[in-house]
Structures are given as C-alpha cells and as structure tokens.
N, C-alpha and C positions, 0 to 999 in steps of 0.2 A: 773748163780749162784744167790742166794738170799740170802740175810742177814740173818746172824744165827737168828734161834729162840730164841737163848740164851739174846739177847737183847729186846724183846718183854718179855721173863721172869723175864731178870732183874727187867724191870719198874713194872711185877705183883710184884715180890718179894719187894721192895720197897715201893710202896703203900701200901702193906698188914703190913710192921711194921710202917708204918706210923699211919695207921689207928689201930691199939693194941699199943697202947703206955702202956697202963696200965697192957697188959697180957704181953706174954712169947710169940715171935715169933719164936720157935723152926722149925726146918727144916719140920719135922713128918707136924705140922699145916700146913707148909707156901703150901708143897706140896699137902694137901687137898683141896687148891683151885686152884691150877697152876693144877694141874690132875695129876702129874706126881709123877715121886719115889724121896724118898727125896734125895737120893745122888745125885741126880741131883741138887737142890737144894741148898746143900752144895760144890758141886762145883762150881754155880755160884757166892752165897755169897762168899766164898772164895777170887772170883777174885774183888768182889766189895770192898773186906777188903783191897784185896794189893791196889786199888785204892784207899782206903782211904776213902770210902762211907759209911760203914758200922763198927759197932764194932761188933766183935766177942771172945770170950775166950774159949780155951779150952777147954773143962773140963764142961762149965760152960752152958746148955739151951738156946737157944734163940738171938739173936741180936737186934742193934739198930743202929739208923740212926746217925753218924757223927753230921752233920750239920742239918739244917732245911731245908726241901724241898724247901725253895724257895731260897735257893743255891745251889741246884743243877744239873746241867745241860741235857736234855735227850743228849745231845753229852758228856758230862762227862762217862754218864754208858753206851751209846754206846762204845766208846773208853776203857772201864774198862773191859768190856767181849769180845773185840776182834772181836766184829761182823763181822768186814771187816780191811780188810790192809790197811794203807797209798795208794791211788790211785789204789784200785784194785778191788773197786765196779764191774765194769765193765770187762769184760774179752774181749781179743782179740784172735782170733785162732791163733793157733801157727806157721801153716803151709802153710800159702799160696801158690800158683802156681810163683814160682822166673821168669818165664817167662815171666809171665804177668802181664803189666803196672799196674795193681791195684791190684794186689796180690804184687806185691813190695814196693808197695805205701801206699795200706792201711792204716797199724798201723802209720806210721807216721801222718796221718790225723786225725783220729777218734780218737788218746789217747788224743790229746791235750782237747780235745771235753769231752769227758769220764771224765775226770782230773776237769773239770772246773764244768759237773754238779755232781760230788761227792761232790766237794768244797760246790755248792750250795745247797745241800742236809745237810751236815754238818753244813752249817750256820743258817739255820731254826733249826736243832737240840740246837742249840748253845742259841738259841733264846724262848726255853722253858724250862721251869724248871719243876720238878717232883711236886713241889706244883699245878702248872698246872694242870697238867693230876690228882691228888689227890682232887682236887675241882673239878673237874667235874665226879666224881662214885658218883652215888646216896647213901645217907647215909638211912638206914631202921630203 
C-alpha cells in the first residue's frame, strides 16, 4: 500500500496559497494546477482546516494559511489528511501457514521493524517545514 496521494496534494495545495497571498486561492484555481476536480480539493482543505492549517469560511472564495510556512510541519499535514494510520505504513499478511515456524513467527518480528522505520520516516517529516519545500519551486 502507498501513502495517500492526498498528502503529496496537500503540500501542492499549500504551497499554491502560499505563493497567492495577494489573489483568491479558491478551490476552481488550486485544482488548475494539482490537475484534478475541485471537490477533491475542497476535501482536502477541509481536512487541513480541522487540522488547524488552513482558514476557510463558508460562504466565502478562497483560503489562507494559519500560520507561516516556516511552522509548519510536512508531518503536521501528513498527519492532517490521514496519509497513513499510527503504525500501519507497512502491512503484514494476514494469514500465514499456523503450521509453520515462520508463518507463526513472522508478524511478531517484522512489525517491531515496520514500527520503527514509520517512526524514522515520520521524524524527517517532522524535520521540514512547508517553507522548505516553498523556497525551493522556482519563482518565474
């Protein structure tokens, strides 16, 4: 299984109001450059609002960034769209052969393993913030 696309979106959607501060990042634009439909879009922001990332109104065109990119974390809006569960990057099969010594054994070896490079995957996210990835798109 692979990490949602929904968090490689997120970071498009993010950078693109970063960089319109001065327009209207409406859903319609944001998905003109993500390629996609805007209700996709407005689902994501959605999940970025309940995180606390983004403002959004009603009623009202457009959104804007909470904070300043350079507090914000790519493990913050991972964690905000759900990419992946608590320890579940990784998948174990479900049904091993109970016969046999490493069909019994397996999961108990490999999760602890699994567990630890999610951890270390999550701490390099932890360790870059969206200003980041925002200074390095070329400006035209």
């Amino acid at each position: 299984m692979n990490i949602s696309t929904r968090f490689a979106v997120a970071i498009h959607i993010l950078t693109l109001i970063d960089s319109n501060k001065e327009g209207k990042s409406t859903s319609e634009w944001i998905a003109v450059s993500v390629n996609t439909n805007p209700v996709v879009i407005r689902r994501i922001t959605g999940m970025l609002h309940k995180a606390g990332l983004v403002e959004v109104r009603p009623g009202v065109a457009g959104a804007k960034l909470t904070r300043s990119p350079a507090e914000i974390t790519l493990l913050q809006i991972y964690r905000a769209v759900n990419a992946v569960e608590a320890d579940s990057l990784f998948s174990v099969h479900e049904h091993p052969n109970p016969s046999c010594p490493v069909g019994q054994n397996i999961a108990g070896v490999i999760i602890p393993v699994f567990s630890l490079a999610q951890q270390a995957m999550e701490n390099v996210l932890q360790g870059v913030t969206l200003d980041q990835i925002v200074n390095q798109i070329p400006v035209s």
